[in-house]
C-alpha positions in Angstrom: -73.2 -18.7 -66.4 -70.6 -16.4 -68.3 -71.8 -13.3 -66.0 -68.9 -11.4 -64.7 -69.2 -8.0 -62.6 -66.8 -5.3 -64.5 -66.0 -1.9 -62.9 -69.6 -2.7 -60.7 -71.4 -3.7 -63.7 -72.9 -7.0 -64.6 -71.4 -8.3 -68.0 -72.8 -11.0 -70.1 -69.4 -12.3 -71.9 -71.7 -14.3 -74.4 -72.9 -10.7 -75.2 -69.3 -9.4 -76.0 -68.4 -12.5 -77.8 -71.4 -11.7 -80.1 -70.3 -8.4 -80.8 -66.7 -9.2 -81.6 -67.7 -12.5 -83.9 -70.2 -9.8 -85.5 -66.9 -7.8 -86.2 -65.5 -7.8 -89.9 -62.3 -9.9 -90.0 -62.3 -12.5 -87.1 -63.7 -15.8 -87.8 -63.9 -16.9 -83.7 -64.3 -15.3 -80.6 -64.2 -15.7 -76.8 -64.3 -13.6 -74.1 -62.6 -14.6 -70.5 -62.6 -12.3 -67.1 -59.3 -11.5 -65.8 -57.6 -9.4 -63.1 -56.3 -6.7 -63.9 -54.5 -3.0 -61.7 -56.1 -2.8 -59.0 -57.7 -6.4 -58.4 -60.3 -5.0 -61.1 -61.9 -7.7 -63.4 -61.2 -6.8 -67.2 -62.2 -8.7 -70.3 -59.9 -10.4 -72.5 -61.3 -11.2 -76.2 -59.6 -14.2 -77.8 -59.4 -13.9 -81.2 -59.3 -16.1 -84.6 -58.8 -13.7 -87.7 -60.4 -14.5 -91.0 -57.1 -14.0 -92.7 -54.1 -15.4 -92.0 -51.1 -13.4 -91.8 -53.2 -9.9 -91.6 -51.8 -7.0 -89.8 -52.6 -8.2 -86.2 -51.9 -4.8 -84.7 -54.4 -3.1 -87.0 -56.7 -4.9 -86.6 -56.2 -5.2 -82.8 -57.1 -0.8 -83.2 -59.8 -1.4 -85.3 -61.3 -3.7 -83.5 -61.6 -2.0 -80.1 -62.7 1.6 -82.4 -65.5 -0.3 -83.8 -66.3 -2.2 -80.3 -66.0 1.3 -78.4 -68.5 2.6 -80.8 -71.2 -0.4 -80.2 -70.6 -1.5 -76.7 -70.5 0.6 -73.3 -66.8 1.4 -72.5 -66.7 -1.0 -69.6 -67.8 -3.5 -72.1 -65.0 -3.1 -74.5 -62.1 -6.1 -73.8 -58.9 -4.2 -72.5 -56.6 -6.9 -74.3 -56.9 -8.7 -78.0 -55.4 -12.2 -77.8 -54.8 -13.3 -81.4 -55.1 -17.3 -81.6 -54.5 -19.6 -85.0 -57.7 -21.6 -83.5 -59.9 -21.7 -80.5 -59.3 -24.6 -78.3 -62.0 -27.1 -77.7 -62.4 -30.0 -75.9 -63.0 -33.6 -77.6 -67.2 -32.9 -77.8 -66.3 -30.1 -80.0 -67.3 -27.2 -77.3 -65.0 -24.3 -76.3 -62.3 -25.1 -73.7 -62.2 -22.0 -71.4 -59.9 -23.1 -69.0 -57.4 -23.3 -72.0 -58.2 -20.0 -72.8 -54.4 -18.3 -71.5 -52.9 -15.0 -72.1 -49.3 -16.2 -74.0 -46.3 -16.4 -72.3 -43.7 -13.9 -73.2 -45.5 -11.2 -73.4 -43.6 -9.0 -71.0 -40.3 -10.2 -72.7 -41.7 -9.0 -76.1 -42.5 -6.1 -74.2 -39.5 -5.3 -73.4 -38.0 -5.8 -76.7 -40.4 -3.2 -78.1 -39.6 -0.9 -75.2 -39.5 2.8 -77.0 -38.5 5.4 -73.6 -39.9 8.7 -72.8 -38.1 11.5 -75.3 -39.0 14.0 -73.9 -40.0 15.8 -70.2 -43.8 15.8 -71.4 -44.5 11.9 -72.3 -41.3 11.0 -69.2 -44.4 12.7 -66.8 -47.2 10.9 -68.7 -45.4 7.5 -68.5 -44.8 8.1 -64.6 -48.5 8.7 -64.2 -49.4 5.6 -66.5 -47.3 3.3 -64.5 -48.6 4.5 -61.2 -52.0 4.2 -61.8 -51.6 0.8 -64.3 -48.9 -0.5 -61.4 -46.2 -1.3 -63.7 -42.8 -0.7 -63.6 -42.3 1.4 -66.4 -44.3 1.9 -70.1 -43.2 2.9 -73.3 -44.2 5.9 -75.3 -46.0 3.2 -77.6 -47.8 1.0 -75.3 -51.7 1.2 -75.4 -53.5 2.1 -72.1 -56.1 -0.4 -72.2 -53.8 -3.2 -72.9 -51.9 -2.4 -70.0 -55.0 -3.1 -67.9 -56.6 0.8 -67.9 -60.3 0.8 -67.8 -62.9 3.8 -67.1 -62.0 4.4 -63.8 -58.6 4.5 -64.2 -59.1 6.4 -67.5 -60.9 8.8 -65.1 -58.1 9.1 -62.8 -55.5 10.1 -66.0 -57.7 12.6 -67.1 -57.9 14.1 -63.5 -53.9 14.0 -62.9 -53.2 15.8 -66.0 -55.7 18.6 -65.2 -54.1 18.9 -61.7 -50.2 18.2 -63.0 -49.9 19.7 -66.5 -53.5 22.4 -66.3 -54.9 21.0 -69.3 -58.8 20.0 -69.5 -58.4 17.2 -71.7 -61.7 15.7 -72.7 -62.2 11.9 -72.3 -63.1 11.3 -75.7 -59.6 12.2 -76.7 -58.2 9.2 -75.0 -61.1 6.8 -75.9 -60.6 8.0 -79.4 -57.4 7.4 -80.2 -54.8 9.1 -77.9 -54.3 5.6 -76.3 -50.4 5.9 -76.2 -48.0 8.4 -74.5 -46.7 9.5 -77.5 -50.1 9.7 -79.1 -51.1 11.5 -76.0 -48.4 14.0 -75.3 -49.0 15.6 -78.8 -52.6 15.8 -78.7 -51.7 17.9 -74.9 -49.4 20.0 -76.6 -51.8 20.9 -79.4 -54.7 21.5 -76.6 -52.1 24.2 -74.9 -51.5 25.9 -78.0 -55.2 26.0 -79.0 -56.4 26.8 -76.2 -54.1 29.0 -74.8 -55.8 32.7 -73.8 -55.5 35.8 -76.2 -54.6 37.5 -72.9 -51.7 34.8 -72.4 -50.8 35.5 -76.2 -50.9 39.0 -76.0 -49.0 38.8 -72.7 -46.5 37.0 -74.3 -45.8 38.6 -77.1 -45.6 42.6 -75.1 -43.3 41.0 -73.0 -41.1 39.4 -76.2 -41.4 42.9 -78.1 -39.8 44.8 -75.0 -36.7 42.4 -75.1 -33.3 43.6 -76.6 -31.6 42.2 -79.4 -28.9 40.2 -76.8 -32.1 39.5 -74.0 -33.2 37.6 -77.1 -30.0 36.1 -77.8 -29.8 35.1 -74.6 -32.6 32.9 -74.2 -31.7 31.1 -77.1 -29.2 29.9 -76.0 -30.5 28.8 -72.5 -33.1 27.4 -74.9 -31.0 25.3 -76.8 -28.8 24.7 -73.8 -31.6 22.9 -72.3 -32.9 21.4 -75.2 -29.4 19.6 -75.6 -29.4 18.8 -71.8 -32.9 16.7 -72.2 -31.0 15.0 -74.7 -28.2 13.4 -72.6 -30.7 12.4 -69.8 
């Protein structure tokens, strides 16, 4: 009857294959239920793109933005399958049961595979591959393709306030900070901004007060350490 139950809610698929035909730029739609981390359901939009040969990853973002901002999050496909045609069966109807995720996606993975530069996106890419059981992600992969959904979104948001002491907002990950690398700046810009004037002022007495070789000093264990990140 195309009603699938997604993070406890009752989906219509029909409904989501509306909105995403409705979408600017894709000619044919199809939504399938899938299993994703956990054992929890998550939708997979197949897609048929007006134009051929358009940016596929572009429109892949701009099509969950626009979704994200139409549809409840649980709603919202995790992954964007990109198909020259729908398949159909000789009366003309959709064929679901030849609606497949490609092979050789994890291979192409792999070849895309961009590691953890630094100690703040190595820690984020631990946590996303604990919570989206995977073996490992790359800096560039998108959390909701992986198979992250609310709940797991949720459970991000929570590690990194307990781990790192940041109060990230959801929004920021709905809206954009999808990837580790993505991610890991927008934490880094949070702990400047919102750093406390006390913490500032702290800071800086404690710099002032510092001789000329103190200073010295811990510029080099600076750039000691910097240069030991490197290697790893």
């Amino acid at each position: 009857d195309g009603q699938v139950k997604v993070l406890g809610c009752r989906v219509e698929s029909g409904e989501v294959e509306a909105a995403v035909r409705g979408l600017g730029g894709v000619r044919g739609a199809a939504v399938a239920a899938r299993e994703g981390a956990g054992g929890q359901t998550r939708l997979v939009a197949f897609v048929v793109a007006s134009t051929p040969g358009e940016d596929l990853s572009s429109l892949r973002s701009e099509l969950r933005r626009r979704l994200t901002e139409q549809l409840p999050e649980y709603m919202v496909p995790s992954s964007f399958v990109f198909l020259d045609e729908l398949p159909v069966l000789p009366s003309g109807k959709l064929d679901r049961n030849a609606l497949r995720e490609p092979e050789g996606v994890e291979a192409d993975a792999a070849a895309s595979y961009v590691a953890p530069r630094t100690p703040l996106e190595k820690r984020l890419a631990e946590m996303w591959a604990e919570l989206l059981e995977v073996e490992r992600v790359s800096v560039r992969d998108n959390f909701f393709e992986l198979g992250g959904h609310s709940l797991l979104a949720t459970e991000l948001i929570s590690r990194i306030r307990e781990d790192l002491q940041v109060e990230l907002p959801m929004k920021v990950l709905f809206r954009g900070a999808q990837t580790v690398e993505v991610l890991a700046a927008e934490i880094e810009s949070y702990m400047i901004d919102y750093a406390s004037d006390g913490d500032l002022a702290a800071a800086l007495e404690e710099f002032d007060q510092l001789s000329e070789e103190e200073i010295k000093a811990l510029l080099a264990i600076e750039e000691s350490l910097e240069l030991s990140l490197e290697e790893d």
